[in-house]
C-alpha positions as CSV (number, residue, x, y, z in Angstrom):
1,X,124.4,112.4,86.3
2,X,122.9,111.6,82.7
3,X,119.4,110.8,84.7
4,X,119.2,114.3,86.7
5,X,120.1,115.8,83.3
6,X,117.5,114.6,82.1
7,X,114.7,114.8,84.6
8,X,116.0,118.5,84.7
9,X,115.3,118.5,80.9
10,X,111.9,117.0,81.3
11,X,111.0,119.4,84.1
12,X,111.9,122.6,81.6
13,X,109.5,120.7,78.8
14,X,106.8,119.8,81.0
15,X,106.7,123.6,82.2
16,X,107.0,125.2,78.9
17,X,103.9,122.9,77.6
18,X,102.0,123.2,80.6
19,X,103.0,127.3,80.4
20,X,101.1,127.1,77.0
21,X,97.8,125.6,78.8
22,X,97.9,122.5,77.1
23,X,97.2,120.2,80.0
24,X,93.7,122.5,80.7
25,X,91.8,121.9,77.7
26,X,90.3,119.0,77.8
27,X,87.8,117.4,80.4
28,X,88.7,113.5,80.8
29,X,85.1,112.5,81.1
30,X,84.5,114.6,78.3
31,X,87.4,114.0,75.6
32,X,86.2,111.4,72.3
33,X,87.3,108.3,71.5
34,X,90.7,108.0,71.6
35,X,91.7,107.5,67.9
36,X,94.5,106.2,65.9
37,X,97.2,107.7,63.5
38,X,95.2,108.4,60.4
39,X,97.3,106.7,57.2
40,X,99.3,104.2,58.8
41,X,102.2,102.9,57.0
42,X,103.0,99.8,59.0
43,X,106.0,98.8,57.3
44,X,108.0,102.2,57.4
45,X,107.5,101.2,61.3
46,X,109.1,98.0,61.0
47,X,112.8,98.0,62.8
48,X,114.1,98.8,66.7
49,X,112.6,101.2,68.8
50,X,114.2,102.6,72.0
51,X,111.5,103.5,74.9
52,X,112.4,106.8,75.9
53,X,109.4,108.3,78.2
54,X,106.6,106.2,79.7
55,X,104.1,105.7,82.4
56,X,101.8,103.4,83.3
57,X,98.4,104.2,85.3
58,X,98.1,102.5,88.1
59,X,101.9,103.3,88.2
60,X,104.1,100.4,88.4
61,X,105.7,99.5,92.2
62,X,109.5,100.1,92.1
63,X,110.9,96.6,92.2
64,X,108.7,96.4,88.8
65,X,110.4,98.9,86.7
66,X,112.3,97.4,84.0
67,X,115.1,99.2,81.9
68,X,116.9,98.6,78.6
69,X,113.2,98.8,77.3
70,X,113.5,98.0,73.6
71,X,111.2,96.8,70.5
72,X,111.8,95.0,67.2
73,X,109.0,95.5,65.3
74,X,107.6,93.9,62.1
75,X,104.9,94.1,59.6
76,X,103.0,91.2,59.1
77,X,100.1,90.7,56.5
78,X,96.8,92.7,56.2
79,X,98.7,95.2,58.4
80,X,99.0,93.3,61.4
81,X,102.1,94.2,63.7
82,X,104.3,92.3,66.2
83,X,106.3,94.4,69.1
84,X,108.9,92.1,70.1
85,X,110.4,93.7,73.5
86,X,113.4,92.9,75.9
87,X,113.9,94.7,78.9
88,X,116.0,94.0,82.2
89,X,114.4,93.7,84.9
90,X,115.8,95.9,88.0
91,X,117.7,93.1,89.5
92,X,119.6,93.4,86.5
93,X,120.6,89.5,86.2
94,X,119.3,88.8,82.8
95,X,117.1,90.1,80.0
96,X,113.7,89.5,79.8
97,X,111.3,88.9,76.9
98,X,108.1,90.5,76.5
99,X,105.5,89.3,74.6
100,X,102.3,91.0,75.4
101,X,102.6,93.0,72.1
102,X,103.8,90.5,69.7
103,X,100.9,89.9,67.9
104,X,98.7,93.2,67.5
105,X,95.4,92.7,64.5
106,X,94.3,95.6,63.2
107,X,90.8,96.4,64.1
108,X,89.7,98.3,60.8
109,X,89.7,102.1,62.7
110,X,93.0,104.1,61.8
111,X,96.3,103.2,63.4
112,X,94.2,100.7,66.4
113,X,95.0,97.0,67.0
114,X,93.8,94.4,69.3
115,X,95.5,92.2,71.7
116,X,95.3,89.5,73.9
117,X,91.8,87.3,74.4
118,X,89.1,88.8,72.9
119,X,86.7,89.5,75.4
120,X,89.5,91.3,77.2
121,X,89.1,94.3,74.7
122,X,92.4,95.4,74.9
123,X,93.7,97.9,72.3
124,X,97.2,99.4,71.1
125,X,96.9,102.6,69.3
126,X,99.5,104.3,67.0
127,X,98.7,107.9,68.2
128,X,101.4,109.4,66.4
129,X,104.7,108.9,64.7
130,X,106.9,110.6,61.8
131,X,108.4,107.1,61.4
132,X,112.3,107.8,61.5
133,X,111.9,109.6,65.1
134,X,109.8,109.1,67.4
135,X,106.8,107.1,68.0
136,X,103.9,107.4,70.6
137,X,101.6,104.5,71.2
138,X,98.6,103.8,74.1
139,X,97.7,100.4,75.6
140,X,94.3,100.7,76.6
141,X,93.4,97.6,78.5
142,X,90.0,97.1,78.9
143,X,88.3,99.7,76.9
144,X,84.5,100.9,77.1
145,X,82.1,102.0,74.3
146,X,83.2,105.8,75.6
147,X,87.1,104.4,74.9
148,X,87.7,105.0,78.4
149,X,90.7,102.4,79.7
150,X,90.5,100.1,82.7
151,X,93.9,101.1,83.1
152,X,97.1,102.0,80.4
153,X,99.9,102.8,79.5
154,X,101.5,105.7,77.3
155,X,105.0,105.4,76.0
156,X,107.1,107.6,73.5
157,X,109.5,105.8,71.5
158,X,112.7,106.4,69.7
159,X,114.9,105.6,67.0
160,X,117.7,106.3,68.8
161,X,119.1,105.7,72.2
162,X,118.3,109.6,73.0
163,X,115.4,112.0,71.2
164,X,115.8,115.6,70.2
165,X,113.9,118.2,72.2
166,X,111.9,118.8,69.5
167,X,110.1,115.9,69.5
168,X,109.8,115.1,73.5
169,X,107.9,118.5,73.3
170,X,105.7,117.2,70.2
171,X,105.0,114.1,71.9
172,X,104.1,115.8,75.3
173,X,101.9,118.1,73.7
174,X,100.3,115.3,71.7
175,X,99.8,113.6,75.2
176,X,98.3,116.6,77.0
177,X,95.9,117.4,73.9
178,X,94.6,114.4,73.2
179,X,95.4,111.9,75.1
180,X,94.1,114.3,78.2
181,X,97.0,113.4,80.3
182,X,98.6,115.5,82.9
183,X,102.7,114.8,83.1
184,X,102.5,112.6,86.5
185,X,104.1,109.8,86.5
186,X,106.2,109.9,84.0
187,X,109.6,108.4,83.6
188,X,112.6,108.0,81.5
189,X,113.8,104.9,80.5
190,X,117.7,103.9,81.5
191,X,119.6,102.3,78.1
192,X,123.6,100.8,78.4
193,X,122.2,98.7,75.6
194,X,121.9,95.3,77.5
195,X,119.2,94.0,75.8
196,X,120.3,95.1,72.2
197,X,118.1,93.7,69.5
198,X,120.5,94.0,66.7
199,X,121.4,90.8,66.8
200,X,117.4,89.9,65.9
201,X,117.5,92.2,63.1
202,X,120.1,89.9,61.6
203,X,118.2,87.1,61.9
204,X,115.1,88.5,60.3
C-alpha cells in the first residue's frame, strides 16, 4: 500500500514538473558540463542519509535492486568525503556493504570528487543540497571532456526515512533542468530500517 502511495505521489509530481516544461528545455548533446554545488560545506553533510529516489542508466535488472539503501557520511581532510552505504540485497538474507563511494577526493571544481582508479575518470557530484533535507548527487562513470557519462546514476537523498513534497519537486526540477533528465526509470527506495547505521554513528 505505502509503495502505490507513493508511485501515485511521484506520478502527480512528475506531471506537475513536466506540466511546467521543465523536461523540454534542454538538448542532452547540447547541455554544459555538468557542474557541482557551488560553496560546499562538507562537514554540515557529515551524518546518515536515506536514499529516497534513484535510477541508474543502463537500469539495473530486477534481481539487482537493493533496498534499505542508506549512507553514513564523513568529512575527511582537505574536503575529501567517504559514503559508507548498506543496503539489502532483494533476497533479503543479509545486509550488504557498499564501498564504491567511501573514499571520494575532491577534484578542485565546486562540489565534484573522484573515485575509483584514475584512469577510469569517474566522478561524484554534489548537485544540490540544503544540508538538513535532502541531497541530490550524480555518479558519472567514465566522463568525457564534454562531461558526458559512459553510464550513471542519479539519486535524491534524505534525512529522514520519508521527504516532504516540497523537496521531491525541487529535486525533480533540479534533475530535469540541469541534469537534462527525463523521469524514466525512476524508483523509490523501500526502508523497514534493516540496515540501520545508527549503530556506526556511535562508533564514530
Amino acid at each position: 500500500m505505502a509503495v502505490l502511495v507513493r508511485a501515485i505521489f511521484f506520478a502527480l509530481i512528475v506531471a506537475v514538473v513536466g506540466g511546467l516544461g521543465y523536461p523540454r528545455i534542454c538538448i542532452p548533446d547540447t547541455i554544459p558540463l555538468i557542474k557541482g554545488f557551488r560553496n560546499l560545506d562538507v562537514t554540515k553533510l557529515t551524518g546518515i542519509w536515506y536514499s529516497f529516489l534513484w535510477r541508474r542508466n543502463p537500469q539495473v535488472p530486477d534481481d539487482r535492486v537493493l533496498s534499505e539503501y542508506t549512507a553514513y557520511v564523513t568529512a575527511g581532510k582537505d574536503g575529501a568525503l567517504s559514503f559508507f552505504i548498506r543496503a539489502l540485497p532483494k533476497d533479503g538474507q543479509k545486509c550488504t556493504d557498499i564501498n564504491e563511494a567511501s573514499s571520494l577526493v575532491p577534484t578542485g571544481n565546486p562540489g565534484d570528487f573522484s573515485f575509483g582508479p584514475s584512469e577510469s575518470n569517474n566522478h561524484f557530484k554534489i548537485i544540490d543540497t540544503d544540508y538538513t533535507n535532502y541531497l541530490l548527487v550524480l555518479r558519472c562513470y567514465g566522463e568525457d571532456k564534454q562531461g558526458r557519462c559512459q553510464r550513471d546514476a542519479i539519486q535524491l537523498w534524505s534525512r529522514r526515512v520519508g521527504l516532504d513534497p516540497i523537496y521531491v519537486y525541487s529535486g525533480m526540477k533540479t534533475i530535469a533542468q540541469r541534469l537534462c533528465k527525463t523521469f524514466e526509470g525512476f524508483r523509490f527506495s523501500v526502508h523497514k530500517l534493516a540496515c540501520n547505521l545508527r549503530e556506526q554513528v556511535t562508533k564514530k
